[in-house]
N, C-alpha and C positions, 0 to 999 in steps of 0.2 A: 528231262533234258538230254538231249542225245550225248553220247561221248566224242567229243574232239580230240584226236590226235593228231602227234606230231607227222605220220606221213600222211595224212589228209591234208593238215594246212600245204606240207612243202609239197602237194601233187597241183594244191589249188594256185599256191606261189609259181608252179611249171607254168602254171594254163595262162597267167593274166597277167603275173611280174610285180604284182600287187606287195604291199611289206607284209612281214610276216604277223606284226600284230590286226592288220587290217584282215587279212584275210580268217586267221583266229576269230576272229569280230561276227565277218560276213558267214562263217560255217555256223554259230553258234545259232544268228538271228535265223539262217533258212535251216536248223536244225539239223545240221548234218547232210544233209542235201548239194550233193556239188556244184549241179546245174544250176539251183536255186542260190548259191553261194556265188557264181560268176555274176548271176542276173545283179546280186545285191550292188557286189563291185561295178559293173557297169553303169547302174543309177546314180552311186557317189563318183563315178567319173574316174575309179581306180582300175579299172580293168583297163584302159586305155595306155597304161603303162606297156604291157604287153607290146604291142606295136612301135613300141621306139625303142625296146630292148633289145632286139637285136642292130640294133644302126651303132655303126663303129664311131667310137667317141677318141677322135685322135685327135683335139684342141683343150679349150680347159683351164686351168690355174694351177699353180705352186703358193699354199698358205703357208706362210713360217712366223709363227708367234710367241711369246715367254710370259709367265706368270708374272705378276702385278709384283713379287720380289724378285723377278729375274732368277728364278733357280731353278726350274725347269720351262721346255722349250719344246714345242712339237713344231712337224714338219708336216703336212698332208698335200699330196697330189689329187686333186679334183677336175677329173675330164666329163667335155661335154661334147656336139657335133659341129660346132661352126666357130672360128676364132672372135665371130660378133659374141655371139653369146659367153664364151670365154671370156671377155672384153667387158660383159656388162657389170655393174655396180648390185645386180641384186644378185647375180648368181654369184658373185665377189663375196656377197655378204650370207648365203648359204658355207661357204668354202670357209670362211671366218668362225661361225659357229661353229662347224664341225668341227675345225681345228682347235677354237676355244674346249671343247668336247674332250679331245682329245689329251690337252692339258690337264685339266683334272683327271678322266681316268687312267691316265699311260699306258694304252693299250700295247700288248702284245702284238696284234697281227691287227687284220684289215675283220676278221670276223666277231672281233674284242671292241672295235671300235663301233661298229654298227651295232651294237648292243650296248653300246654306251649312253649316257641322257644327257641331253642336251636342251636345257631348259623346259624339262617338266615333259621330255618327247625323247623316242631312241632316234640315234644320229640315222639307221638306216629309217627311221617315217621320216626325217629331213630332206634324205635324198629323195623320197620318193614325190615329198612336195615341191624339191627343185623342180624336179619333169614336169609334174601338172602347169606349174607358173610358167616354166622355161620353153617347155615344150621342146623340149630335144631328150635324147636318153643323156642321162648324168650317172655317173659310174666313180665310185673311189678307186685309185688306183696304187695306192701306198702310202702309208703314216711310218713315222718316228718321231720317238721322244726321245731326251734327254732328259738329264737332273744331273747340276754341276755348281759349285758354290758360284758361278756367275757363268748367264748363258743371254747371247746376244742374237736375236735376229736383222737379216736382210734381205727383200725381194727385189730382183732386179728386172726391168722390163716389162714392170705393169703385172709381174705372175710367170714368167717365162724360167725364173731361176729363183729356189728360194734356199738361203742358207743357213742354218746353226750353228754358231761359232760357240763352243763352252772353253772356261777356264778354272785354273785354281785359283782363288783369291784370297787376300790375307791381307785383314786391316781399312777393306775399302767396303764401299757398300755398292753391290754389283745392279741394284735400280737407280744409281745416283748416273747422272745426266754426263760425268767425264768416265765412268767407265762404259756405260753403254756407246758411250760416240767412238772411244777405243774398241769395242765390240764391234758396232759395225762395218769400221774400217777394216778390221780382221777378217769378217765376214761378208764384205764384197771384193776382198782379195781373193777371197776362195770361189767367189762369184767369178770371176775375171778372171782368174789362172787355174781353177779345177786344179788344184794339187793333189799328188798321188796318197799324202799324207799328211800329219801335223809337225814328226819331227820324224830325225832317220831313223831313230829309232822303232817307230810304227808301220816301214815300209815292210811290207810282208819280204816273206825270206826266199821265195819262189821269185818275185820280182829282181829281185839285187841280184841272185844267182844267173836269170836270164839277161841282166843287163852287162855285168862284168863278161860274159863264154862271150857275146856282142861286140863288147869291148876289147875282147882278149884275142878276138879271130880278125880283129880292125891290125891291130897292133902286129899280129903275126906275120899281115900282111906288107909290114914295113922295112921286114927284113933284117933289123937291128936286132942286137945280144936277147935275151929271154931274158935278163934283168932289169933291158930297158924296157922292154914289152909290156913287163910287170908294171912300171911305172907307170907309163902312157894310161895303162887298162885302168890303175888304179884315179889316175888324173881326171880321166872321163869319167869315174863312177863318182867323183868329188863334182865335177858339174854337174852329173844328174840331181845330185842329191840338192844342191843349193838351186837347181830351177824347180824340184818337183816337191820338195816338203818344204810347207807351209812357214813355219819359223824363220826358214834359211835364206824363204827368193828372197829378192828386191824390192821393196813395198812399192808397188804403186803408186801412190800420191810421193813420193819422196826416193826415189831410186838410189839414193847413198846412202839409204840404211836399211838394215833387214828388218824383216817382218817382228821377228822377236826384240830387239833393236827397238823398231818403235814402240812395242810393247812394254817394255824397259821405263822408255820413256814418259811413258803415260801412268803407268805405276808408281815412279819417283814423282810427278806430279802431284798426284793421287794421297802419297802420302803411305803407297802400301806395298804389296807385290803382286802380280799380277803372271801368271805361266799357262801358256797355249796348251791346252788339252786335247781337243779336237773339233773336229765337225763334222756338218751333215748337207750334205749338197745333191738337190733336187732337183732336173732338166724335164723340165717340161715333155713326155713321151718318151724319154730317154730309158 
């Protein structure tokens, strides 16, 4: 039996775009053989991959899903070449498995994931079975997970935006049907306003610093004492902060109360406590 190595498969993976256990497969049966190793894949229809590998995949899906206890929660970007196919129900449900995929193993990176299994198969032979069925090139283009005593998803626009909302919880059971519905309101707020963060406290410190010098050369410009200046700059960095973290804006569905606010609310309902931790927000190409 000839020797297969790893840079035979990954020269035969250059040549056709085939997965990497397939191609493993194809070197084995033509016994080390490259040419003979193309021909294999060609016969099973996987060397055809090759040909759609290069075509730019700027359409596609955002999967955002959570464990059957709501405790952890992945995010996967799954692009493909045409917003039909993007659009469609089977390649929806490629993007589904992966992402289920991805809850169970928490992958690391985009190369953790594709080595991941996915019902009895690694997620990169899923992708490569999208192509075959789909017939466009299909490409992962970024995963994250979370794990958080309660994590809520929301997709908004059919795939166009997918979110992660996590929380602390205490007292409530985060797959019970009134905290997920408060989850996802949390998490199409962040759909709908992309906030810079969850509280002000998480606004990076690079950010604050160039919004105040902004603020501060606004106010300079008004002429008034450097105490008033001080004021003003400081007045502006208290609007930034309640339009751009999460907790602080305006809820949406209810505009006279804050995001934390309704979150409050839905925790004394609850029975429990409930504290915005953060999320994970996902733009479609973005």
């Amino acid at each position: 039996m000839a020797n297969i190595t790893a840079s035979m498969v990954k020269e035969l993976r250059e040549m056709t775009g085939a997965g990497m256990m397939e191609c493993k497969k194809a070197l084995t049966e033509a016994e080390g053989d490259l040419d003979k190793a193309v021909d294999v894949l060609r016969t099973r229809g996987l060397a055809a991959v090759a040909k759609k590998a290069g075509r730019a995949t700027n359409e596609g899906t955002v999967m955002a899903l959570v464990s059957d206890d709501c405790t952890v929660g992945a995010v996967v970007e799954f692009n493909c070449e045409t917003d039909f196919v993007g659009m469609n129900e089977k390649f929806k449900a490629y993007a589904e498995k992966i992402t289920r995929a991805a809850i169970a193993a928490k992958p690391a990176d985009l190369d953790a994931l594709k080595a991941a299994e996915a019902d009895g198969e690694t997620v990169e032979a899923v992708v490569t079975d999208c192509i075959h069925v789909m017939g466009e090139n299909c490409q992962l283009a970024r995963v994250q997970t979370v794990e958080a005593a309660g994590v809520a998803p929301y997709i908004h626009g059919g795939g166009k935006i997918g979110v992660l909302a996590f929380f602390d919880v205490e007292g409530i059971d985060p797959a019970s049907e009134g905290f997920q519905k408060c989850g996802r309101d949390v998490a199409m707020q962040v759909a709908a306003l992309n906030p810079v963060s969850a509280t002000r406290e998480d606004v990076p410190a690079d950010v604050v610093e160039h919004e105040k010098a902004i603020y501060m050369a606004q106010a300079a410009e008004s002429g008034k004492p450097e105490n008033i200046q001080e004021k003003m700059a400081t007045g502006r960095l208290e609007k930034f902060y309640k339009e751009n973290c999460l907790s602080e804006q305006a809820f949406v569905k209810n505009p006279d109360q804050t995001v934390a606010q309704y979150v409050d609310e839905c925790a004394k309902a609850l029975g429990g406590t409930i504290a915005i931790k953060g999320f994970v927000r996902f733009a479609l190409g973005e």
